[in-house]
matplotlib code that plots the C-alpha trace (Angstrom):
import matplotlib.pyplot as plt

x = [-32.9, -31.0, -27.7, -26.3, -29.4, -27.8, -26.2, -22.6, -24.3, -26.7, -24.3, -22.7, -25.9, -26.7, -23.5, -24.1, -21.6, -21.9, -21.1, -20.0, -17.8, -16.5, -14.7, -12.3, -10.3, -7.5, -10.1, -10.1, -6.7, -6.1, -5.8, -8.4, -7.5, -4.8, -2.4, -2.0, -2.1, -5.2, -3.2, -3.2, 0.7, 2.7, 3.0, 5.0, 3.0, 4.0, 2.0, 2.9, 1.9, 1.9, 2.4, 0.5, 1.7, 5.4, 6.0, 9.4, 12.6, 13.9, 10.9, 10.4, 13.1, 16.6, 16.3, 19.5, 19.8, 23.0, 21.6, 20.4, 16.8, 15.2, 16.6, 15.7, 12.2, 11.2, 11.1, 14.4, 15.9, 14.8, 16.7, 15.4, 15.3, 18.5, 21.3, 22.4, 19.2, 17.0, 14.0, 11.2, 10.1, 6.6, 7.3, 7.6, 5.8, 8.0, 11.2, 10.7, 10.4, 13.5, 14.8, 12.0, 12.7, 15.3, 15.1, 16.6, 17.9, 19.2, 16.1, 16.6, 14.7, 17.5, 16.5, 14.8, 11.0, 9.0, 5.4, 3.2, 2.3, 5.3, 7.3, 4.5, 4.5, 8.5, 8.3, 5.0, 6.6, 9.8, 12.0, 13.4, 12.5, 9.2, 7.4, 3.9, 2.4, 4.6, 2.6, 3.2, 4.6, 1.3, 0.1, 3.3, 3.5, -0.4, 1.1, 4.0, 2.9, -0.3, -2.2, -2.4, -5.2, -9.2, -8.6, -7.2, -3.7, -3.7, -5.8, -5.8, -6.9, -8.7, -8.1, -6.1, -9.0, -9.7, -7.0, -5.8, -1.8, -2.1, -2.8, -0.3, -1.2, -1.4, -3.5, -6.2, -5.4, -2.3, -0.6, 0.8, -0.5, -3.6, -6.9, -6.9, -3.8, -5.0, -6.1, -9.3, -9.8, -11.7, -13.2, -12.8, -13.2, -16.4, -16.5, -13.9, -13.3, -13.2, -16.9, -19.4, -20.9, -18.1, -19.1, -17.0, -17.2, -20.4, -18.3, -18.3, -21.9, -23.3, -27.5, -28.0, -27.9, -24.2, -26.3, -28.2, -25.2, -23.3, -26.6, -26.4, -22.6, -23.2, -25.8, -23.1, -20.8, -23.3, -23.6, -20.5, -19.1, -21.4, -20.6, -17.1, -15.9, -12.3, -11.0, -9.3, -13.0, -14.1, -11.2, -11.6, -15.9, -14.7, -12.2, -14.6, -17.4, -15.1, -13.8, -17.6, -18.6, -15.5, -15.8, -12.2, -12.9, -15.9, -14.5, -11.2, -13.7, -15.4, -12.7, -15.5, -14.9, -11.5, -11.0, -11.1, -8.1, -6.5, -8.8, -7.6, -4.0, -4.1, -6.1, -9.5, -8.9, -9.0, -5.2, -5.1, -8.4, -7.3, -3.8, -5.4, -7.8, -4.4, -3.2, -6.4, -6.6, -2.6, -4.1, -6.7, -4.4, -3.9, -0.4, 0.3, -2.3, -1.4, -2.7, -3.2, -1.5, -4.4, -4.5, -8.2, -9.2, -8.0, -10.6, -8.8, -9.5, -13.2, -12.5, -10.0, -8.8, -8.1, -8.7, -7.9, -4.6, -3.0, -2.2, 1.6, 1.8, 2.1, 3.3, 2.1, 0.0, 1.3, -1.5, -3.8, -3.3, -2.2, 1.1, 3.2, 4.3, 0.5, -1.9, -4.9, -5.1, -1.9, -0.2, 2.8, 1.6, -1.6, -0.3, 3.1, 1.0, -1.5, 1.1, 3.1, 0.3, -1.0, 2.7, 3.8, 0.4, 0.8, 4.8, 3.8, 0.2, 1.8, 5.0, 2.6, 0.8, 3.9, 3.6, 6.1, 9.0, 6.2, 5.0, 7.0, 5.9, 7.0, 6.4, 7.4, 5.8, 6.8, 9.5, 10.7, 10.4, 12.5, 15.4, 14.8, 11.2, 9.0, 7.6, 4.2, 2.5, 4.2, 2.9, 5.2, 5.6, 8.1, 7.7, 8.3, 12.0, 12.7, 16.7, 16.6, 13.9, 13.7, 11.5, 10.9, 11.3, 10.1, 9.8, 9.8, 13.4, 14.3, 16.8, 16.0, 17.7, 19.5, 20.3, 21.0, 22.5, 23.1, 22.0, 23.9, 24.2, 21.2, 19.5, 19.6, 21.6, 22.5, 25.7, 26.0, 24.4, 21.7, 18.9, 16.8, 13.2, 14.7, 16.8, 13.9, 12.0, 14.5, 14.6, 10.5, 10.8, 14.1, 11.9, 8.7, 10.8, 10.4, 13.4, 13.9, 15.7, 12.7, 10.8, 7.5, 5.1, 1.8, 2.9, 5.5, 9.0, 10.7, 11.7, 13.3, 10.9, 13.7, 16.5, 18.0, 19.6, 17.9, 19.3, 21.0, 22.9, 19.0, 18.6, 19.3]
y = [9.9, 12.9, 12.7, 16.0, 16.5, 13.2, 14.3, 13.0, 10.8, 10.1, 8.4, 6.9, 5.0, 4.0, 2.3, 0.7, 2.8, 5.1, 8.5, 7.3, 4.5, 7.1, 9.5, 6.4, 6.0, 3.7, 0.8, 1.5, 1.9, -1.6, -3.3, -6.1, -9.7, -12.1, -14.3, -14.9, -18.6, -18.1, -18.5, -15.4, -14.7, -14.6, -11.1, -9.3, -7.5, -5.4, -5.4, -2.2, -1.5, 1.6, 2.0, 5.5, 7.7, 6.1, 3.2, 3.2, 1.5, 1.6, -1.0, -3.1, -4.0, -2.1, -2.1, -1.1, -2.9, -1.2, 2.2, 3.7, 3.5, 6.3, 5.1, 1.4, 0.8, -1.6, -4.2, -6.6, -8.2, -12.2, -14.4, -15.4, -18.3, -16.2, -16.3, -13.0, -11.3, -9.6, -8.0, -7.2, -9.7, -9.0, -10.3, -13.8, -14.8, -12.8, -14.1, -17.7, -15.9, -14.1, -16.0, -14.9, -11.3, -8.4, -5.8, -2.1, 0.1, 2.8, 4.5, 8.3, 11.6, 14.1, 17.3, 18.0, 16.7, 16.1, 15.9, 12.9, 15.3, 15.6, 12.9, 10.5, 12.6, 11.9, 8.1, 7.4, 9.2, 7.6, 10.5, 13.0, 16.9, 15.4, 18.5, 18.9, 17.2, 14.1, 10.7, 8.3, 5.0, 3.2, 5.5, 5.5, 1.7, 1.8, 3.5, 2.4, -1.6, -2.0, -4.8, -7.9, -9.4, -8.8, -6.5, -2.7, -2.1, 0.2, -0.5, 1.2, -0.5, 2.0, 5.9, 7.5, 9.7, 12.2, 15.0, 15.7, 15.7, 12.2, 12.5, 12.5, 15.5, 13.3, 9.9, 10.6, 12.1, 10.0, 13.5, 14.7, 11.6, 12.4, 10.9, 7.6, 6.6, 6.9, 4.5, 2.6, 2.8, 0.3, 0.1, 2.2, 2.5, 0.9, -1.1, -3.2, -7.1, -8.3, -7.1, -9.5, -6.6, -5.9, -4.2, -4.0, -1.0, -0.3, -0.7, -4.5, -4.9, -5.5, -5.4, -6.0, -8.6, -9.0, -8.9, -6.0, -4.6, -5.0, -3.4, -0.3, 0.3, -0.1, 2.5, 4.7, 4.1, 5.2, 8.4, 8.7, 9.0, 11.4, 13.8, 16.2, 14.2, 13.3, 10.0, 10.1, 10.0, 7.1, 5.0, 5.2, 4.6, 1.4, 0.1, 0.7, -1.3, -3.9, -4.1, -3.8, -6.8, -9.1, -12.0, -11.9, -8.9, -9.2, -12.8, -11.1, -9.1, -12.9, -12.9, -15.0, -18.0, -18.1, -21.0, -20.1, -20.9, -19.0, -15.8, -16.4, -16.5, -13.6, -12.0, -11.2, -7.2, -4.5, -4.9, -8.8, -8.9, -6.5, -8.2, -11.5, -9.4, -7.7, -11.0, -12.3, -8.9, -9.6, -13.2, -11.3, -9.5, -6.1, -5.0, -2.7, -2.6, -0.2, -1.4, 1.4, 0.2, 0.7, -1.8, -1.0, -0.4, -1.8, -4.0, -2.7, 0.9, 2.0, 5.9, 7.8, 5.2, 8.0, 8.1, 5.0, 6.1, 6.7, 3.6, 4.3, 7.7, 6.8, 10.5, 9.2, 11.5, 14.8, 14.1, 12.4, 8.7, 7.0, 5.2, 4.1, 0.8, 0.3, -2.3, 1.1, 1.6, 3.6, 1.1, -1.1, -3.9, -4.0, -2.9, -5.2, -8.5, -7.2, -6.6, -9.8, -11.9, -10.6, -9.8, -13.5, -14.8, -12.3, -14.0, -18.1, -17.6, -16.5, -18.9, -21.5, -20.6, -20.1, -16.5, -15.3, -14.5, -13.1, -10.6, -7.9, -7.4, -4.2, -3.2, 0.4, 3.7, 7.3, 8.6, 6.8, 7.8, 9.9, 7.9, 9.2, 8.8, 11.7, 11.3, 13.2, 13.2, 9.6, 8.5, 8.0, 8.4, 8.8, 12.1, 11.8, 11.4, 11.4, 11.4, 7.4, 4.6, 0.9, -1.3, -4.4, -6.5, -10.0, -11.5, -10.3, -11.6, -10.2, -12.2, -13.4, -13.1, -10.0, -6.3, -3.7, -0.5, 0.2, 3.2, 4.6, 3.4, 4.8, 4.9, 8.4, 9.1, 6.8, 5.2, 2.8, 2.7, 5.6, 5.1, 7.9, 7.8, 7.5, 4.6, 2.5, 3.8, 2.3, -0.9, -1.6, -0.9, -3.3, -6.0, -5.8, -5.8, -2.5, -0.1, 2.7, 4.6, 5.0, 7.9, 9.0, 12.1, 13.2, 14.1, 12.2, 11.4, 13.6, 12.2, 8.7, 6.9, 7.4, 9.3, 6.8, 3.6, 0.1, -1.8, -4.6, -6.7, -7.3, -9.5, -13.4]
z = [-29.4, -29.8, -28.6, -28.0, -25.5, -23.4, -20.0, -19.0, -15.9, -18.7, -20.5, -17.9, -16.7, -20.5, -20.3, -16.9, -14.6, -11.7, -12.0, -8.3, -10.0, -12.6, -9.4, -8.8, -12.0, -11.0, -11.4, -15.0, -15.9, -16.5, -19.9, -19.9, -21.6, -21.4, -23.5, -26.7, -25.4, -23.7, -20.2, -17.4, -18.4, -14.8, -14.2, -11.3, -8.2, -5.5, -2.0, -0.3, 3.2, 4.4, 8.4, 8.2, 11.4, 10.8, 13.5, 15.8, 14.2, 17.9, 19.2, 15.7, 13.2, 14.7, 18.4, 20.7, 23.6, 24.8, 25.0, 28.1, 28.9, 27.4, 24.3, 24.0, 25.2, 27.0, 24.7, 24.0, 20.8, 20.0, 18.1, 14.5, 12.0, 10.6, 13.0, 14.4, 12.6, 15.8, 15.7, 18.4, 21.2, 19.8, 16.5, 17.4, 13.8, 11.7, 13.7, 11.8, 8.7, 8.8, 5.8, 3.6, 4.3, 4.1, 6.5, 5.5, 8.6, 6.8, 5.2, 5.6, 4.4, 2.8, 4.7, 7.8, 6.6, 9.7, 8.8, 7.4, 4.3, 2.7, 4.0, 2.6, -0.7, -0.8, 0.5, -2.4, -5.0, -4.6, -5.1, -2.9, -2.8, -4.8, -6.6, -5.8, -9.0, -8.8, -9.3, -6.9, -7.6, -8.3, -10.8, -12.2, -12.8, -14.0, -17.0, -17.9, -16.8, -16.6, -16.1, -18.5, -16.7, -15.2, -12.7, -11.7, -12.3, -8.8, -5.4, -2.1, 1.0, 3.0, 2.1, 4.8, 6.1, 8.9, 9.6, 6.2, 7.3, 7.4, 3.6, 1.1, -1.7, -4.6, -3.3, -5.2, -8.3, -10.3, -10.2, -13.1, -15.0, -14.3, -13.1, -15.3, -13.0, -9.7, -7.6, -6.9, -3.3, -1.2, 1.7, 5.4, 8.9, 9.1, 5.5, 5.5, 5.1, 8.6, 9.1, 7.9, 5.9, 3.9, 0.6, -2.5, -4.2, -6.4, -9.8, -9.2, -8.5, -11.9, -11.6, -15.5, -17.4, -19.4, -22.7, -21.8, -20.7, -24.4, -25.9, -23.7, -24.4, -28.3, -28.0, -26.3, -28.5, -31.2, -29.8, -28.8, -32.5, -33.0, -30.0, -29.9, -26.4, -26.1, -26.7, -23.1, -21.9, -23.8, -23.2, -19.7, -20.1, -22.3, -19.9, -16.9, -18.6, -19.5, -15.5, -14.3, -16.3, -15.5, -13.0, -11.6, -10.2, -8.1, -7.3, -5.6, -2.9, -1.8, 1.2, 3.2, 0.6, 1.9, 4.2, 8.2, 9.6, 7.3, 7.8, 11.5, 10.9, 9.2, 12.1, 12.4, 11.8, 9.5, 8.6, 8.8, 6.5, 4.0, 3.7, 2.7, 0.3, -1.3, -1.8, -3.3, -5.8, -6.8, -7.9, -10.1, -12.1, -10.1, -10.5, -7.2, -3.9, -1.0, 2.6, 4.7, 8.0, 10.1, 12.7, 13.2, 17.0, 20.4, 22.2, 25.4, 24.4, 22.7, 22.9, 21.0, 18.7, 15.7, 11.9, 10.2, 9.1, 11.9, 14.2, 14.7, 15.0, 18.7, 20.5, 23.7, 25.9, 24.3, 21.8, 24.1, 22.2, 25.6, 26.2, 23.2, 24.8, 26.2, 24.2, 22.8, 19.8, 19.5, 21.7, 20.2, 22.9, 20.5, 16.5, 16.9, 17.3, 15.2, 12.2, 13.2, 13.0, 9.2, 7.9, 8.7, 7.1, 4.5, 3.8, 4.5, 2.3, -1.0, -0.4, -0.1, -3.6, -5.7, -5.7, -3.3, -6.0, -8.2, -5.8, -3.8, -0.2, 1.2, 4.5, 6.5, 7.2, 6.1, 8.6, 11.8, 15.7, 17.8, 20.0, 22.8, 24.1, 25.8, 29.0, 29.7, 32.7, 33.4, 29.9, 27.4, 23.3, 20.3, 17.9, 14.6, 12.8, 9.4, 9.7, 10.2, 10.1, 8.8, 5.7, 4.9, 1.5, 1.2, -2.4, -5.8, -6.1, -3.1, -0.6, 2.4, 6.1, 5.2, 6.9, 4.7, 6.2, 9.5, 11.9, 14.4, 18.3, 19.7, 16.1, 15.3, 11.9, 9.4, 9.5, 6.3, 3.1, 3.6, 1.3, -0.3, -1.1, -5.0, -4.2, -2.9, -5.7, -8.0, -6.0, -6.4, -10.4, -10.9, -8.1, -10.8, -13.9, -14.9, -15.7, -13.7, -16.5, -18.6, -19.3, -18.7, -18.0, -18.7, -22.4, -23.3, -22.7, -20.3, -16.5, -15.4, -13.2, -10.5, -10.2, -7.5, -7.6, -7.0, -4.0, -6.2, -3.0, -2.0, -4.6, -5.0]

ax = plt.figure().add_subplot(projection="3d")
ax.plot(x, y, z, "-o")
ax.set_aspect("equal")
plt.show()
């Protein structure tokens, strides 16, 4: 055979990968192997859940009773399992989980940004005034920690898709890092693990045998020494073969082996599903796996029920998504249950394994909602806000049953402790044991993962 005559997807099928498989690097970022003992080594993850659209602080996790009408919403403050720690009526799971979680209430945007695009780009890349080829904070971690075990170092749960400004600039391409750090993605609208035809992506599905396999990549490799490609290429080829012909992996997508009544508590939707596949891909060995917040559609609602990246963006008729407080698809009477349901699971399921302090849960969207709310044609909505809005941290270290920072009376500005998209940043790297000091960039030392400061009164 003469190699130079050999095609790149040639050489990718001799070596049993997709040139499909090849356009979603982050799957083969990851260092393949374990301990020295022969043990998985217990290795800190971070599930980060992305509310795409950016849900209201006001309805959710910092309501205000006291303000007028047009400020508060309709719904009122419950008591939790932590005493004098409220949250929304419709998060009657989460309220007896309270101790298991902090919630932040003084997340703020420095500058007026009031678009998904950039305020995503900010909130992902975990710094403030981000430049345009900033990595995001999964890429970043695939680098500098990636993972000891079978398995990506960096997974997203359904792409944000359809109008592009629900898409931060960077999702797809590990930024300055390049494209061995970004993520795999996994699944969509209508592929996803609550549907009994759920499909893993096509890097998992191995059709040869392992032994042919290990013939075909030696052949490759033979012809590889003998052509003028990069290392950078064959690494990635090597790590990707490695990944394709792993068990853990394609064992983490089985969500249907998981028992029932635990698919139910979790909820039988796209965000409940994909939630209890996170958890099952941190127990594989991935490091970092971002759920898109899509609550997938309303059963009250089959028209208009938007990209799946875009449940809380919830502007009311202005944009034609129907009322805010209304149970469509862009209705918190619908998402609210929907996220209480799988965030409580989400919390109880990896308490339950021993995995809790092990793996940080965090939980928010890009920017917050407008105080007061806008009334269209008798149908109302809340426009985007970037000035104040609220997260949640559950394990990882974290400390339960605690507010951080406080917003002001009708939720507007931040009134105590503001913290910056660098400061959470910071926070995430200290959680997963990685210092936020250290440097890293596409070619060598040169920028602190984050400029900011981690939150350190979160911690226990």
């Amino acid at each position: 055979m003469n190699a130079p005559t050999l095609s790149r997807r040639r050489l990718l099928q001799l070596g049993g990968l997709s040139a499909l498989s090849m356009g979603s690097p982050g799957m083969v970022a990851a260092r393949v192997g374990g301990s020295d003992s022969g043990k998985p080594a217990k290795e800190k993850a971070c599930i980060f859940i992305l509310l795409c659209g950016g849900p209201s602080h006001l309805d959710t996790w910092d309501l205000k009773p006291s303000a007028p009408a047009e400020i508060r919403g309709p719904y009122n403050p419950i008591a939790t399992a932590v005493p004098g720690m409220r949250i929304s009526e419709l998060h009657t799971r989460l309220a007896q989980q309270t101790k298991h979680f902090s919630l932040i209430r003084s997340m703020t945007h420095p500058g007026n940004i009031s678009n998904h695009f950039d305020a995503m780009h900010n909130l992902l890349s975990g710094q403030a005034g981000a430049s345009l080829d900033s990595p995001y904070i999964g890429s970043v971690l695939s680098k500098v920690r990636p993972s000891e075990r079978n398995g990506a170092s960096y997974v997203w749960l359904i792409k944000c898709v359809g109008d592009p400004v629900f898409c931060a600039p960077n999702l797809a391409t590990g930024g300055n890092l390049g494209a061995p750090y970004a993520p795999l993605f996994v699944g969509a609208a209508d592929n996803h693990p609550a549907m009994k035809t759920f499909k893993a992506p096509d890097v998992f599905e191995v059709r040869e045998t392992p032994a042919r396999m290990t013939d075909r990549r030696s052949l490759l490799e033979s012809i590889e020494r003998s052509r003028s490609e990069g290392g950078n290429w064959r690494d990635i080829h090597g790590k990707g073969f490695e990944l394709a012909t792993s068990p853990g992996p394609r064992e983490a997508f089985k969500v249907e082996r998981e028992d029932p009544k635990l698919r139910d508590r979790y909820g039988n939707n796209a965000l409940g599903q994909n939630l209890l596949l996170a958890r099952r891909l941190v127990e594989s060995g991935v490091g970092f796996v971002t759920v898109n917040g899509w609550t997938g559609p309303s059963p009250t609602q089959v028209q208009n029920n938007g990209p799946p990246s875009s449940s809380w963006d919830m502007h009311g008729a202005e944009m034609g998504m129907g009322n805010a407080f209304g149970n469509g698809s862009y209705g918190m009477g619908y998402c609210l249950p929907v996220l209480d349901h799988a965030l409580s699971a989400l919390i109880e399921d990896l308490k339950d394994r021993g995995m809790l302090d092990d793996t940080l849960i965090v939980c928010m969207g890009e920017f917050g909602r407008t105080p007061r709310i806008n009334q269209n044609n008798g149908i109302p909505g809340r426009q985007h806000w970037p000035h104040c809005y609220s997260a949640i941290l559950a394990g990882g270290g974290i400390s339960g049953g605690m507010v951080y920072g406080e917003s002001d009376k009708i939720g507007a500005y931040v009134k105590d402790k503001p913290v910056k998209p660098q400061d959470f940043s910071a926070t995430i790297y200290h959680a997963l044991g990685v210092n936020y000091e250290s440097k890293v960039t596409k070619d060598g030392l040169s920028k602190p993962l984050s400029t900011g400061q981690p939150l350190l009164d979160l911690f226990a």
